[in-house]
Biopython code that builds the backbone (N, CA, C, O; Angstrom):
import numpy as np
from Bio.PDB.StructureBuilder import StructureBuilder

atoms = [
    (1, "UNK", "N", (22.977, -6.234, -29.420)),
    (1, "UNK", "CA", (23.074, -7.490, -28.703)),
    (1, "UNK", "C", (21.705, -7.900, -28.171)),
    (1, "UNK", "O", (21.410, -9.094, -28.110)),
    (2, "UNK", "N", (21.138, -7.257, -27.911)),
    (2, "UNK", "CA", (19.427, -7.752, -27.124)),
    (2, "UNK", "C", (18.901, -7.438, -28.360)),
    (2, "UNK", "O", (17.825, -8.033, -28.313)),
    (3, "UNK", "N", (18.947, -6.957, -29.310)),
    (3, "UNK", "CA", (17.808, -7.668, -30.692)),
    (3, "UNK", "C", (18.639, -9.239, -30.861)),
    (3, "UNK", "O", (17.747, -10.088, -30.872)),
    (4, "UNK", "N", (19.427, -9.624, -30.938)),
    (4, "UNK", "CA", (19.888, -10.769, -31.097)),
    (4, "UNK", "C", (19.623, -12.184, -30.040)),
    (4, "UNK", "O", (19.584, -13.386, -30.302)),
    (5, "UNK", "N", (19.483, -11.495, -28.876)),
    (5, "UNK", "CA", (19.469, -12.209, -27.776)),
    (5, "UNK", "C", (18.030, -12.700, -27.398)),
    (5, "UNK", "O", (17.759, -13.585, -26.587)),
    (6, "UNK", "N", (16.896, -11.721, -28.374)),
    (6, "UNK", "CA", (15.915, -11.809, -28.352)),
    (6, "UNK", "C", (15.819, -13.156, -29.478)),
    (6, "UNK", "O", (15.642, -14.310, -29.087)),
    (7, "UNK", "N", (15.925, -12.886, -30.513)),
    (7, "UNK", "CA", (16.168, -13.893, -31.234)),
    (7, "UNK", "C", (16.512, -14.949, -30.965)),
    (7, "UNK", "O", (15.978, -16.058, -30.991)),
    (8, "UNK", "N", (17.205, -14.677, -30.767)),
    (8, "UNK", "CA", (18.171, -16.541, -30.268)),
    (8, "UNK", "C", (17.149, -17.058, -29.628)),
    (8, "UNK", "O", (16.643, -18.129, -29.962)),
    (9, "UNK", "N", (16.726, -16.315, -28.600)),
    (9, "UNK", "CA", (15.417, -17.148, -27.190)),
    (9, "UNK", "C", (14.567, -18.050, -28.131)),
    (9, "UNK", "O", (14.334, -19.253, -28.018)),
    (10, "UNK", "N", (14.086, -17.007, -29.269)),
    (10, "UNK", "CA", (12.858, -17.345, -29.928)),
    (10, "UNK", "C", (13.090, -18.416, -31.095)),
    (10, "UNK", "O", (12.145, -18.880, -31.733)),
    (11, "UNK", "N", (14.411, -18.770, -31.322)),
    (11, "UNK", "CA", (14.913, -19.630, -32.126)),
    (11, "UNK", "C", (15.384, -20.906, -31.282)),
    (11, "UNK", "O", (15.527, -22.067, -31.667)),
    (12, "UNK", "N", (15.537, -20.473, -30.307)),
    (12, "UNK", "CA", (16.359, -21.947, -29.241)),
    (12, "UNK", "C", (14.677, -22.412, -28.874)),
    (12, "UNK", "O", (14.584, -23.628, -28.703)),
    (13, "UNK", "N", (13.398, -21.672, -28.732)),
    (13, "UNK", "CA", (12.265, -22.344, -28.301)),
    (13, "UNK", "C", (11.844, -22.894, -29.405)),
    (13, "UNK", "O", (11.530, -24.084, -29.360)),
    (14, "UNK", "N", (11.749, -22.234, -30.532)),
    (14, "UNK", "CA", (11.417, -23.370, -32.101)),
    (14, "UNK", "C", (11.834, -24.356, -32.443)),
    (14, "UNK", "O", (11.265, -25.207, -33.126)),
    (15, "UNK", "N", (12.646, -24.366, -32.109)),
    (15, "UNK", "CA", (13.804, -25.954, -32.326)),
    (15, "UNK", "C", (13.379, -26.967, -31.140)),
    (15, "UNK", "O", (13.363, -28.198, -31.157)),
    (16, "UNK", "N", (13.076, -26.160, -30.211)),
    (16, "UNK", "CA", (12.449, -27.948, -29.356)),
    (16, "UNK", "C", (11.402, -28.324, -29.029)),
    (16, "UNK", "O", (11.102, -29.424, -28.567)),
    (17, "UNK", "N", (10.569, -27.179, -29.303)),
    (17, "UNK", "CA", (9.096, -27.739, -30.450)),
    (17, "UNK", "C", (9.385, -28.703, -31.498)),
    (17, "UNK", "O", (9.014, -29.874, -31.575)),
    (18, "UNK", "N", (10.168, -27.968, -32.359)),
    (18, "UNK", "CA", (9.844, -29.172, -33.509)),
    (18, "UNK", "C", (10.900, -30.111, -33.550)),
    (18, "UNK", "O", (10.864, -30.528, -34.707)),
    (19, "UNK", "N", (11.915, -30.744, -32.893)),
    (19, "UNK", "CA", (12.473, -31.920, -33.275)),
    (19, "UNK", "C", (12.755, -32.146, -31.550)),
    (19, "UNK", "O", (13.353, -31.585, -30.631)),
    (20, "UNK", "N", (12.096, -33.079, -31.737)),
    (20, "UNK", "CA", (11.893, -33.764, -29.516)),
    (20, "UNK", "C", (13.464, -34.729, -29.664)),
    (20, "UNK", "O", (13.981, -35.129, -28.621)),
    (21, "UNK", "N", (13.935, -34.950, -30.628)),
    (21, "UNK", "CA", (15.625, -35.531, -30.230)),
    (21, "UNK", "C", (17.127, -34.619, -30.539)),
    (21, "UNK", "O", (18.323, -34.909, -30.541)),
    (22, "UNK", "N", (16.281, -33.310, -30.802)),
    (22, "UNK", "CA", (17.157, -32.344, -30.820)),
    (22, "UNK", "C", (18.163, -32.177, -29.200)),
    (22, "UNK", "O", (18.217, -31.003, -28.836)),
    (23, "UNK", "N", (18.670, -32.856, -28.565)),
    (23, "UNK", "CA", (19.376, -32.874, -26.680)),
    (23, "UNK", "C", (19.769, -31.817, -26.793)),
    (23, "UNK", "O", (19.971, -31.695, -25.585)),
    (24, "UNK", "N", (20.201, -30.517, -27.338)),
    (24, "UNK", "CA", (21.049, -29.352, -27.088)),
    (24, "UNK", "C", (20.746, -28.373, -28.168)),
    (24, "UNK", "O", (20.595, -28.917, -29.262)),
    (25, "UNK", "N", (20.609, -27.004, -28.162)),
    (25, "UNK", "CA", (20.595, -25.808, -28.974)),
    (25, "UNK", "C", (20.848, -25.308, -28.263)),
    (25, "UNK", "O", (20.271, -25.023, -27.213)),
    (26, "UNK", "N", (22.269, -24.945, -28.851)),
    (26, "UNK", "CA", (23.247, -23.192, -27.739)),
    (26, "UNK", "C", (23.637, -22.407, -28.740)),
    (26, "UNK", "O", (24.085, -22.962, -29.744)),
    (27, "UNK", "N", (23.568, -21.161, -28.702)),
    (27, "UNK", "CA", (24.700, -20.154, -29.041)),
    (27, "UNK", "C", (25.046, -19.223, -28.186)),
    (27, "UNK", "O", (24.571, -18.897, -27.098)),
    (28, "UNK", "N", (26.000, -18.802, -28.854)),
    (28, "UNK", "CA", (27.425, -17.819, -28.082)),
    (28, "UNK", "C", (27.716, -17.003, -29.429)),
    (28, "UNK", "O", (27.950, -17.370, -30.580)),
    (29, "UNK", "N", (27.608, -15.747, -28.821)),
    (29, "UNK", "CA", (28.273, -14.471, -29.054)),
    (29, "UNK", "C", (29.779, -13.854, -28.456)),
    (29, "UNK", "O", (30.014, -13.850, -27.248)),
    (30, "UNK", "N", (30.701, -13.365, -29.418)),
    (30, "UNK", "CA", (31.350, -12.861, -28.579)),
    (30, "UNK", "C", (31.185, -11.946, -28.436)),
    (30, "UNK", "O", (30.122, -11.490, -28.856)),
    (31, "UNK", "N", (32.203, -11.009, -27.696)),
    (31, "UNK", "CA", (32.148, -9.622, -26.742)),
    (31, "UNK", "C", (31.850, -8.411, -27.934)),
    (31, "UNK", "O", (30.944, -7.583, -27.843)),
    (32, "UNK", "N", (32.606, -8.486, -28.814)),
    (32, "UNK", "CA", (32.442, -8.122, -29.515)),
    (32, "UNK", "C", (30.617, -8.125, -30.684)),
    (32, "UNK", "O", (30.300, -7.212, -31.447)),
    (33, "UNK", "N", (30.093, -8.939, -30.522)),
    (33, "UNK", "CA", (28.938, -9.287, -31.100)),
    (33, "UNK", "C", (28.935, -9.440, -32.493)),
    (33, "UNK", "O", (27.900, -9.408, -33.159)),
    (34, "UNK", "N", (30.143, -9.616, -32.992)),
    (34, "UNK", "CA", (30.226, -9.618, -34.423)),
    (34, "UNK", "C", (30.440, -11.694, -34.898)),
    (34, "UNK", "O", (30.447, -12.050, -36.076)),
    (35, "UNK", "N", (30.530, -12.335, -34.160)),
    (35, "UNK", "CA", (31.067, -13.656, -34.562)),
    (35, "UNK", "C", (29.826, -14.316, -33.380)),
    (35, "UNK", "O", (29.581, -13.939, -32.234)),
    (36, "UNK", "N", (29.114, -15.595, -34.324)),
    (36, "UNK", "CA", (27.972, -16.160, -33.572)),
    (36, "UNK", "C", (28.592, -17.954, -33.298)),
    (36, "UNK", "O", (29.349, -18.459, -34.126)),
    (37, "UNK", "N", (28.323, -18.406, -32.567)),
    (37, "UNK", "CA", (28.947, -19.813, -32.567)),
    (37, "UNK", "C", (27.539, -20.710, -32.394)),
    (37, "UNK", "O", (27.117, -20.688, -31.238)),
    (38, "UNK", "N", (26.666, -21.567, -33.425)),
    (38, "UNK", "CA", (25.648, -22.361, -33.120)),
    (38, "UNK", "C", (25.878, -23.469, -32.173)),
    (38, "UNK", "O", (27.074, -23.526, -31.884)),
    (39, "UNK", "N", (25.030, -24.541, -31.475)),
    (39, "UNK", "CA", (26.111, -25.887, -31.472)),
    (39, "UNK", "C", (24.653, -26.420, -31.163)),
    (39, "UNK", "O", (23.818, -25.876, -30.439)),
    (40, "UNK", "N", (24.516, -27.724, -31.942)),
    (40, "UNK", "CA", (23.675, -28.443, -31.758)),
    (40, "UNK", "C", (24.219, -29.629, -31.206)),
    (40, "UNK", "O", (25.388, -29.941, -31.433)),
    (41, "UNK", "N", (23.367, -30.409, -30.403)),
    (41, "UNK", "CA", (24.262, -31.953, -30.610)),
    (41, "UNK", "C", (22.456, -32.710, -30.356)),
    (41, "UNK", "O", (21.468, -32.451, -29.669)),
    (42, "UNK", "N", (22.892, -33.799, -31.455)),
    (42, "UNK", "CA", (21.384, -34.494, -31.749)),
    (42, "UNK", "C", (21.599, -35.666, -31.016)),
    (42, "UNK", "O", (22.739, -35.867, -30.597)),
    (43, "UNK", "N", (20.345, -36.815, -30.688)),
    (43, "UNK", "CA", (20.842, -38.020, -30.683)),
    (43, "UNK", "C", (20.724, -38.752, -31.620)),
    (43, "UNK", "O", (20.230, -39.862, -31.421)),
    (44, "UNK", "N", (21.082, -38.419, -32.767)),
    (44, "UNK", "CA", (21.232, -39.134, -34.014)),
    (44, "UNK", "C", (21.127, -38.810, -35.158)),
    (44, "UNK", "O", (20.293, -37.976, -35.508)),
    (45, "UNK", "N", (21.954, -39.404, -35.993)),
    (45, "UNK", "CA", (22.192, -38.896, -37.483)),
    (45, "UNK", "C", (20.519, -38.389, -38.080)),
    (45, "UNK", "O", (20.334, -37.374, -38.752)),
    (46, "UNK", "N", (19.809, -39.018, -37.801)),
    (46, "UNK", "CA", (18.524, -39.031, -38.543)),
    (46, "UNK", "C", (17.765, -37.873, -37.856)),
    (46, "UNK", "O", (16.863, -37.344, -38.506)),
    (47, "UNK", "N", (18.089, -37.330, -36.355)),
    (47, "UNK", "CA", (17.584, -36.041, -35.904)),
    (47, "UNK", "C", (18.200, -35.156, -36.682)),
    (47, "UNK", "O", (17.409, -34.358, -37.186)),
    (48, "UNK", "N", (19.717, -34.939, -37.074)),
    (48, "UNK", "CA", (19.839, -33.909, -37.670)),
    (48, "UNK", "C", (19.893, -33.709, -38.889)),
    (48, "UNK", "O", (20.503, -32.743, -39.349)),
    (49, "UNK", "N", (19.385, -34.420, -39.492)),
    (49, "UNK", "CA", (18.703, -34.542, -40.965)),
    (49, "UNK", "C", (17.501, -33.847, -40.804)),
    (49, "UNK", "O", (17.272, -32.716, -41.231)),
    (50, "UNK", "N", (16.736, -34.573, -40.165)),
    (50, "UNK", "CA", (15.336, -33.951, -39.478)),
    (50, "UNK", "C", (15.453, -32.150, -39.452)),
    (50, "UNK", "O", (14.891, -31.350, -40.201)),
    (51, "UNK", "N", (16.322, -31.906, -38.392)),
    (51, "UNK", "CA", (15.768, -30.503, -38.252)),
    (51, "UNK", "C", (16.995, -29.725, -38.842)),
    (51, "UNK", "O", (17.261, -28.721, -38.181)),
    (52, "UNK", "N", (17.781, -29.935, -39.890)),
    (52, "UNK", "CA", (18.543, -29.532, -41.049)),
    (52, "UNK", "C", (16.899, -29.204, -42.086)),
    (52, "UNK", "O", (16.516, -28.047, -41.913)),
    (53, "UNK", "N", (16.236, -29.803, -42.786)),
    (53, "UNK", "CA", (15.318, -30.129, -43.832)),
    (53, "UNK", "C", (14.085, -28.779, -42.798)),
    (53, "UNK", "O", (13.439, -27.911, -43.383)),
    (54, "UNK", "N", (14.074, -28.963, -41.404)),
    (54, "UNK", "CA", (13.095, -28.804, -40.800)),
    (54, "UNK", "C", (13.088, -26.842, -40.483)),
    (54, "UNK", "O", (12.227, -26.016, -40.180)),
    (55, "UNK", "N", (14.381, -26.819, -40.735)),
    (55, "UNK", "CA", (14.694, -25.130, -40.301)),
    (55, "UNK", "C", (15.487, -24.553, -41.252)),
    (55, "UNK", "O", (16.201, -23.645, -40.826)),
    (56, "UNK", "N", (15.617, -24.950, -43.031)),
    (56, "UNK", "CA", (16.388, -24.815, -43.804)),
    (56, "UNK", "C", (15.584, -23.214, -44.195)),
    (56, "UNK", "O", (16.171, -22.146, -44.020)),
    (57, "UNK", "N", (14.539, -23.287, -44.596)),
    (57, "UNK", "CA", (13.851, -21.828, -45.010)),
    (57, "UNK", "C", (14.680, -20.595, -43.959)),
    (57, "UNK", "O", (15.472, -19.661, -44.089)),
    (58, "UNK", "N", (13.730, -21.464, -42.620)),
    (58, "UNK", "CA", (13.782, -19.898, -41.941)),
    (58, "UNK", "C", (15.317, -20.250, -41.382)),
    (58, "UNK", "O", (15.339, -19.529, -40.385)),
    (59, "UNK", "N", (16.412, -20.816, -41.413)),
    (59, "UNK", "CA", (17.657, -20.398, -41.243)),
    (59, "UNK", "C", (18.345, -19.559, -42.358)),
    (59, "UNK", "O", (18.994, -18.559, -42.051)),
    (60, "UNK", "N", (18.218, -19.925, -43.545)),
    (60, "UNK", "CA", (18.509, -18.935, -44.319)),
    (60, "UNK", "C", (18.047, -17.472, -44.267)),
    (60, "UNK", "O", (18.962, -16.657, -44.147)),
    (61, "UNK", "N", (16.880, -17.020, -44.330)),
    (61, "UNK", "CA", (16.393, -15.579, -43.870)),
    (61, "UNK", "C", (17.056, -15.353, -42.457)),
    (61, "UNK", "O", (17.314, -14.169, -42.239)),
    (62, "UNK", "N", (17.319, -16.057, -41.654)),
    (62, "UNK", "CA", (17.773, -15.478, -40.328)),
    (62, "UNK", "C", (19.331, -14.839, -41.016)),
    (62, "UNK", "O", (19.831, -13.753, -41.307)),
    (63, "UNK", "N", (19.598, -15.971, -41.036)),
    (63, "UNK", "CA", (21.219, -15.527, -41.387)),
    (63, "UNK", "C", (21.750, -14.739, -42.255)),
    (63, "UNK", "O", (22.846, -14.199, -42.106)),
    (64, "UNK", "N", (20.786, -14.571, -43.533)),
    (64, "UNK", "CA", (20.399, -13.094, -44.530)),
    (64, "UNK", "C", (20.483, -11.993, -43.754)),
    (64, "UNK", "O", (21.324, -11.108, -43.911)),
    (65, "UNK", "N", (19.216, -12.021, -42.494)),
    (65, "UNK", "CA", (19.618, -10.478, -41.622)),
    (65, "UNK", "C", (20.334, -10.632, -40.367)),
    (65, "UNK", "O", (20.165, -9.744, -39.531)),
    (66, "UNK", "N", (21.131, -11.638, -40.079)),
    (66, "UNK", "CA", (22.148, -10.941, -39.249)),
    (66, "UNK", "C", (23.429, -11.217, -39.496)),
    (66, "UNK", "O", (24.338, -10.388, -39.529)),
    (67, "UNK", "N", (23.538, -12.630, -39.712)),
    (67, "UNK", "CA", (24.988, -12.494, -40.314)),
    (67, "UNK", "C", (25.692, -12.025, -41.641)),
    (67, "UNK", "O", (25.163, -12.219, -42.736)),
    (68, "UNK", "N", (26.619, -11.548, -41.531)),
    (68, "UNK", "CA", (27.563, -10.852, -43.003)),
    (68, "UNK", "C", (27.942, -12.637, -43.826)),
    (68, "UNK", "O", (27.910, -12.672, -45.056)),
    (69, "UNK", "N", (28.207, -13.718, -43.191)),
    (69, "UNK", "CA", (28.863, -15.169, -43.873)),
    (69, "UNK", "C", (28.990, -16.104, -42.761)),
    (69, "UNK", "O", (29.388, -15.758, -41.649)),
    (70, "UNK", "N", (28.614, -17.406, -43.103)),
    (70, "UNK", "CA", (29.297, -18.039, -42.106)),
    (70, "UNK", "C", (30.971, -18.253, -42.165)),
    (70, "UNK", "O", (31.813, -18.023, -43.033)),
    (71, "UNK", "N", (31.017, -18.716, -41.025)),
    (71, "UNK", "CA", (32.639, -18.493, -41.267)),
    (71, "UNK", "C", (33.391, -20.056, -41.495)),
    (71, "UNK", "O", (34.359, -20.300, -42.215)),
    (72, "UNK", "N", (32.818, -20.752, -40.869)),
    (72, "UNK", "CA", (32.754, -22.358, -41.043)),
    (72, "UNK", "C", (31.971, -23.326, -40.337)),
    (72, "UNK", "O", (31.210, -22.984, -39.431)),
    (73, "UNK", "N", (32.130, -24.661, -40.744)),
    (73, "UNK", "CA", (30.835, -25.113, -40.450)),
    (73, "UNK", "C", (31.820, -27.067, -39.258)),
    (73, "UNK", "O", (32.524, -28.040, -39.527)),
    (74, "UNK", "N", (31.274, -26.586, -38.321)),
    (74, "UNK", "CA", (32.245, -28.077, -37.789)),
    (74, "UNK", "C", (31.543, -29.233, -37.484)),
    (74, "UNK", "O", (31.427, -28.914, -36.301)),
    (75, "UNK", "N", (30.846, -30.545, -37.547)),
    (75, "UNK", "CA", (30.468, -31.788, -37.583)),
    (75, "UNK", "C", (31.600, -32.483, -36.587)),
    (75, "UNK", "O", (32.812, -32.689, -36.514)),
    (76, "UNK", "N", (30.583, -32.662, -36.001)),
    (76, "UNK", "CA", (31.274, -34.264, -34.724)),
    (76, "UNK", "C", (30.850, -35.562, -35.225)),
    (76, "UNK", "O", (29.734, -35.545, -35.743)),
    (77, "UNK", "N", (31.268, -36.345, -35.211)),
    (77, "UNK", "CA", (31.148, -37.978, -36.130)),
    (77, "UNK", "C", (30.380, -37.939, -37.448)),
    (77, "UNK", "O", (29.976, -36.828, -37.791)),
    (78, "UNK", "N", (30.196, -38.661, -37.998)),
    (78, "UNK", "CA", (30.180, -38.879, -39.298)),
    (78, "UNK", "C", (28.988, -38.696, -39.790)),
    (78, "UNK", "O", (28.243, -39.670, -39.675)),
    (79, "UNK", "N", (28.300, -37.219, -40.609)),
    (79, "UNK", "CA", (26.918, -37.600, -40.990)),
    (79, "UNK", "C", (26.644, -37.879, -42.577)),
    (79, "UNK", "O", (27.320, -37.854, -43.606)),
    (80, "UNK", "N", (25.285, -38.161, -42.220)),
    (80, "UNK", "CA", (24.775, -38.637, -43.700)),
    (80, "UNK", "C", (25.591, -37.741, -44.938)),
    (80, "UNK", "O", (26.045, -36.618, -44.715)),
    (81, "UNK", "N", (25.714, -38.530, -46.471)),
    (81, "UNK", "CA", (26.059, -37.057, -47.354)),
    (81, "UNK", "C", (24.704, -36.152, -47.700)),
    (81, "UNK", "O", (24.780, -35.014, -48.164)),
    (82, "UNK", "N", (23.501, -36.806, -47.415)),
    (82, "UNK", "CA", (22.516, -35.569, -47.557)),
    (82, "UNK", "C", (22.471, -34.940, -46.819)),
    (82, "UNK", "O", (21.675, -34.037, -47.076)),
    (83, "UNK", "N", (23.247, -34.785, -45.225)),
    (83, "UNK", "CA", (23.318, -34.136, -44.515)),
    (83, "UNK", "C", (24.755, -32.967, -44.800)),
    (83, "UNK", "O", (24.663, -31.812, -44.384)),
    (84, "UNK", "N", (25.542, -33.265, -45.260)),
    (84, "UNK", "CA", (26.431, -32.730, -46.086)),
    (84, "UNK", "C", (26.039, -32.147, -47.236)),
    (84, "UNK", "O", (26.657, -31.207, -47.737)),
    (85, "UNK", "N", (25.195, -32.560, -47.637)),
    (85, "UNK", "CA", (24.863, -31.478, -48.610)),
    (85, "UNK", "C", (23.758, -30.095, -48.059)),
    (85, "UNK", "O", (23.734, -28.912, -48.400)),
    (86, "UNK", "N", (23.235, -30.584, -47.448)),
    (86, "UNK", "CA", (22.637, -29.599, -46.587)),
    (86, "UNK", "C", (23.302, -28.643, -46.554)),
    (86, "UNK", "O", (23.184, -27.528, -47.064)),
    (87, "UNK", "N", (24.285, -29.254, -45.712)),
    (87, "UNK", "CA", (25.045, -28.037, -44.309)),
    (87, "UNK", "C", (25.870, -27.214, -45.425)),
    (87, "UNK", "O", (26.024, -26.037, -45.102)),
    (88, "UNK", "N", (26.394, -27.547, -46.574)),
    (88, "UNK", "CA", (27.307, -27.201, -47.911)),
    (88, "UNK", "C", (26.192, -26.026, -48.455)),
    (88, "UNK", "O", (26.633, -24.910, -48.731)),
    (89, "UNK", "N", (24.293, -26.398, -48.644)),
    (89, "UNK", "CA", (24.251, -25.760, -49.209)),
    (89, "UNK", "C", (23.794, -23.988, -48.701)),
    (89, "UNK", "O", (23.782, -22.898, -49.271)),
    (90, "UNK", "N", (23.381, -24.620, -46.995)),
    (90, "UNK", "CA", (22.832, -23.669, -45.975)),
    (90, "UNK", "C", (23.768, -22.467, -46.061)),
    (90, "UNK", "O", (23.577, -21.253, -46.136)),
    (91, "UNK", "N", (25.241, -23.528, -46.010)),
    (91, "UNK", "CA", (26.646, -22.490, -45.818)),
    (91, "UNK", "C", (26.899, -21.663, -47.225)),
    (91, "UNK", "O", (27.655, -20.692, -47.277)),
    (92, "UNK", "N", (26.540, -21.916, -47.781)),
    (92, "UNK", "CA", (27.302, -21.261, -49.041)),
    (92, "UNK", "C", (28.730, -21.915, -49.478)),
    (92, "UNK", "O", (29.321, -22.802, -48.862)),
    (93, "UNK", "N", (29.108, -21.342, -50.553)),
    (93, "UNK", "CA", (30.266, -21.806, -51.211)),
    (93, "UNK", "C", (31.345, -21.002, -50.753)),
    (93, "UNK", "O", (31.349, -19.772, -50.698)),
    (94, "UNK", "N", (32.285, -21.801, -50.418)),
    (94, "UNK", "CA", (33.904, -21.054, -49.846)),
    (94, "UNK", "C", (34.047, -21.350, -48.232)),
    (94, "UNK", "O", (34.900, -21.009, -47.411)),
    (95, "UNK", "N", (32.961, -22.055, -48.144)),
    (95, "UNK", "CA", (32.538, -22.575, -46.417)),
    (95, "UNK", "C", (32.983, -23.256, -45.842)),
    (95, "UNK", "O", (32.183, -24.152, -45.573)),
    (96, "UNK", "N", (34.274, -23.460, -45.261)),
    (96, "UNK", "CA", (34.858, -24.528, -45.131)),
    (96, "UNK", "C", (34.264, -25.538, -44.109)),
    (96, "UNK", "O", (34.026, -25.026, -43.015)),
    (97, "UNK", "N", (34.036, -26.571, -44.198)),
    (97, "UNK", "CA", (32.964, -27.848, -43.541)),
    (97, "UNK", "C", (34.619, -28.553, -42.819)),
    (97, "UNK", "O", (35.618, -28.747, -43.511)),
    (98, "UNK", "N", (34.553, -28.754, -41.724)),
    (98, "UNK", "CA", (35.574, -29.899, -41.071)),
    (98, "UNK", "C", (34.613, -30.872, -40.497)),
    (98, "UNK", "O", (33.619, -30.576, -39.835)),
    (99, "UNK", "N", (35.004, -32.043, -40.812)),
    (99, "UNK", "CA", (34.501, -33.378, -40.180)),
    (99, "UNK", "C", (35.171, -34.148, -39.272)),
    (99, "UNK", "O", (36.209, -34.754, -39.540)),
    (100, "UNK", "N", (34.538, -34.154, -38.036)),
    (100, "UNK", "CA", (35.690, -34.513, -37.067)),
    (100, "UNK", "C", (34.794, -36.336, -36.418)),
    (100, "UNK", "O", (34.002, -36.318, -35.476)),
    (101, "UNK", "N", (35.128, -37.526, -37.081)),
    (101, "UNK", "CA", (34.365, -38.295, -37.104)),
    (101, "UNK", "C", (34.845, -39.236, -36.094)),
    (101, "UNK", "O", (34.046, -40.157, -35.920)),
    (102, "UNK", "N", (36.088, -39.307, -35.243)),
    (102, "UNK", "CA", (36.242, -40.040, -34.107)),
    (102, "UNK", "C", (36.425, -39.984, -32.675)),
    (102, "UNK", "O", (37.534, -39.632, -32.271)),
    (103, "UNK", "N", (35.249, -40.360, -31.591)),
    (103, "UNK", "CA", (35.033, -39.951, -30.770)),
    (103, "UNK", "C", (35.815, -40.341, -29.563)),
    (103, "UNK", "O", (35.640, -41.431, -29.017)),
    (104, "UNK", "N", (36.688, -39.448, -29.137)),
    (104, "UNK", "CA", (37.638, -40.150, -28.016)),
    (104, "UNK", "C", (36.769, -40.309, -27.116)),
    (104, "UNK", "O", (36.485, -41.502, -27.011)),
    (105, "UNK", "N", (36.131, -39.561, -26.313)),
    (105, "UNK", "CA", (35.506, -39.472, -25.211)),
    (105, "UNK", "C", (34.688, -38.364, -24.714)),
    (105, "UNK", "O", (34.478, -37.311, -25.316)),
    (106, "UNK", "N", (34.189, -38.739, -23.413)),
    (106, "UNK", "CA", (33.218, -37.708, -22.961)),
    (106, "UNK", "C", (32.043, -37.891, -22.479)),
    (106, "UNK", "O", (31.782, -39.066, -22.222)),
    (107, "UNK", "N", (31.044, -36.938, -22.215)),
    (107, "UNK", "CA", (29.639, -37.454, -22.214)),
    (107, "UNK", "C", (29.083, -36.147, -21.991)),
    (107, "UNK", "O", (29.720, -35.265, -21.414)),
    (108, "UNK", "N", (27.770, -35.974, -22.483)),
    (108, "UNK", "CA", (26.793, -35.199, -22.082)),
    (108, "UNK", "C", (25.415, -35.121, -21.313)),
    (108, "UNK", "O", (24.416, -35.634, -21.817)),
    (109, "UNK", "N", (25.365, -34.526, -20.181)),
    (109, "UNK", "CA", (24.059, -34.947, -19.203)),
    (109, "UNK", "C", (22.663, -34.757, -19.822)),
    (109, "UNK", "O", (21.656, -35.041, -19.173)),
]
sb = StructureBuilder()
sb.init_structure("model")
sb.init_model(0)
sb.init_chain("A")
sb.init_seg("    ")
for serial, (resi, resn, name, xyz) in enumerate(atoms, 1):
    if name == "N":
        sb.init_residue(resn, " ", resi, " ")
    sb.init_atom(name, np.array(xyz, "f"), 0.0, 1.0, " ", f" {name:<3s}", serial, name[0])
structure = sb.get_structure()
């Protein structure tokens, strides 16, 4: 868990270096340490295109050494299909992608 936790630090500080409309990079581990939960939220389709294209290398090698698969991949409103193809090809095949494209409500500070 602290080789991971180390990581993460050093991956949550790379990401807001390089994309300034990136508003959020979290993850969560569970207790277990076997299941990772990412969550980005951008302000806009075109940020996460941006740092999809921008962290495609070194997300793949990350996820080579720690994760065994992703397990699925979840989208809040509607993105680009090159952004879909991305996230399709980051994930691998058998990945199930849900698109959840209508926003009841909410807000984030």
């Amino acid at each position: 868990m602290n080789r991971r936790g180390g990581e993460s630090q050093v991956w949550s500080s790379s990401s807001r270096r390089r994309n300034h409309r990136l508003l959020a990079f979290n993850q969560y581990v569970d207790d277990e340490g076997s299941e990772i939960a990412v969550i980005h939220v951008h302000a806009d389709a075109e940020s996460m295109a941006f740092h999809l294209e921008a962290v495609a290398e070194r997300a793949a090698r990350a996820y080579a050494q720690t994760l065994k698969a992703p397990t699925g991949i979840q989208v809040f409103r509607t993105p680009s299909n090159p952004v879909i193809e991305m996230l399709r090809r980051q994930a691998g095949s058998g990945v199930p992608l849900n698109v959840k494209p209508h926003h009841l409500g909410g807000f984030v500070r």
